[in-house]
N, C-alpha and C positions, 0 to 999 in steps of 0.2 A: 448441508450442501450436497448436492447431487453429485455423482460420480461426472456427470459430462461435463459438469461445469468445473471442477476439480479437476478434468484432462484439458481443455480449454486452458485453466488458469495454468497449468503446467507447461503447456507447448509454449504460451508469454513468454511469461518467465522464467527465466531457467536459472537465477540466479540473486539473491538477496540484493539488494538495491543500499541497502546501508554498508554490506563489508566485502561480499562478491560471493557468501558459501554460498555452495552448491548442494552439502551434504546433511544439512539438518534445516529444512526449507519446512514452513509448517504453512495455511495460508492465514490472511490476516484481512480483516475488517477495518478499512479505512475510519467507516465509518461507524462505530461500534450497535451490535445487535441487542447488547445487553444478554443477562440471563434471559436466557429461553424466547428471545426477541425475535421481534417480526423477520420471517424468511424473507420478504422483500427488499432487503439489503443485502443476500446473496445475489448480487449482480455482479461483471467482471467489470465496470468501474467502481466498484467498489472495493475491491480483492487486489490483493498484491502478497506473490509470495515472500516470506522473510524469512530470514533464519530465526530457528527456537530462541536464543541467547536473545537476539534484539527484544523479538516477541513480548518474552520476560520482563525486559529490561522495558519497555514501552508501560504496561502493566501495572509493573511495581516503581517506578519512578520519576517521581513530576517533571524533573528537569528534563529527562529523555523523552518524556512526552510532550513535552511542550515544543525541544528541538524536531523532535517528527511532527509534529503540526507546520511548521515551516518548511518541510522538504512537503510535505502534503500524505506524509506515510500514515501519518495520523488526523482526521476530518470532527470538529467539533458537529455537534448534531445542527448548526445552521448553516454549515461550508457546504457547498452547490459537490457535486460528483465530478462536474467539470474542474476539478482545482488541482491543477498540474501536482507532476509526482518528481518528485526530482532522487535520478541515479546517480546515489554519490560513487558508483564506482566508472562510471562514464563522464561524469561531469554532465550530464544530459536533464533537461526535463521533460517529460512529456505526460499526454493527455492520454487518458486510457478509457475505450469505449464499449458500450454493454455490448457488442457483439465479441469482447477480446483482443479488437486493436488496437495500436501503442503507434502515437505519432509524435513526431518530437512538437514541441511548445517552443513558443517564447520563456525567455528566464522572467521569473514574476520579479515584483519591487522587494519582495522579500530578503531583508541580511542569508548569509550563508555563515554559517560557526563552523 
């Protein structure tokens, strides 16, 4: 990821969408690039910063990955870019777009845990 797009996803977000840090913000692949995977899913709808701890946790454990595919924090490789994100520290969801804007959304049909 290039530095302007990495300032870009910064000016966003300024704050992890799962718990509120501020302080250990890493960014994150909605939609995952795999090893060494194609740079064209460095886009900013696809990016969302998170805290390291979620990150982890996303990672290394199915249940927590499955729960972030329901807020949209997590994108299987057939889910559209368009698939709202939902801020659980605003109660908000929105749509985020490759130029870097955040619009709020309708709530999808999706349960909330």
């Amino acid at each position: 990821m290039n530095a302007a797009l990495l300032r870009k996803l910064r000016q966003r977000d300024k704050q992890c969408v799962h718990c509120g840090d501020t302080d250990t913000l890493v960014p994150h692949h909605r939609k995952n690039r795999g090893m060494g995977g194609s740079k064209l899913l460095d886009r900013l709808d696809n990016l969302i910063m998170i805290c390291s701890y979620y990150n982890g946790a996303m990672e290394s454990n199915a249940a927590v990955a499955e729960n972030a595919r329901t807020y949209g924090h997590k994108l299987s490789s057939w889910d559209d870019f368009d698939t709202p994100v939902f801020d659980e520290c605003t109660g908000e969801w929105y749509h985020l777009d490759i130029q870097g804007g955040k619009t709020l959304a309708d709530s999808p049909d999706a349960p909330l845990f």
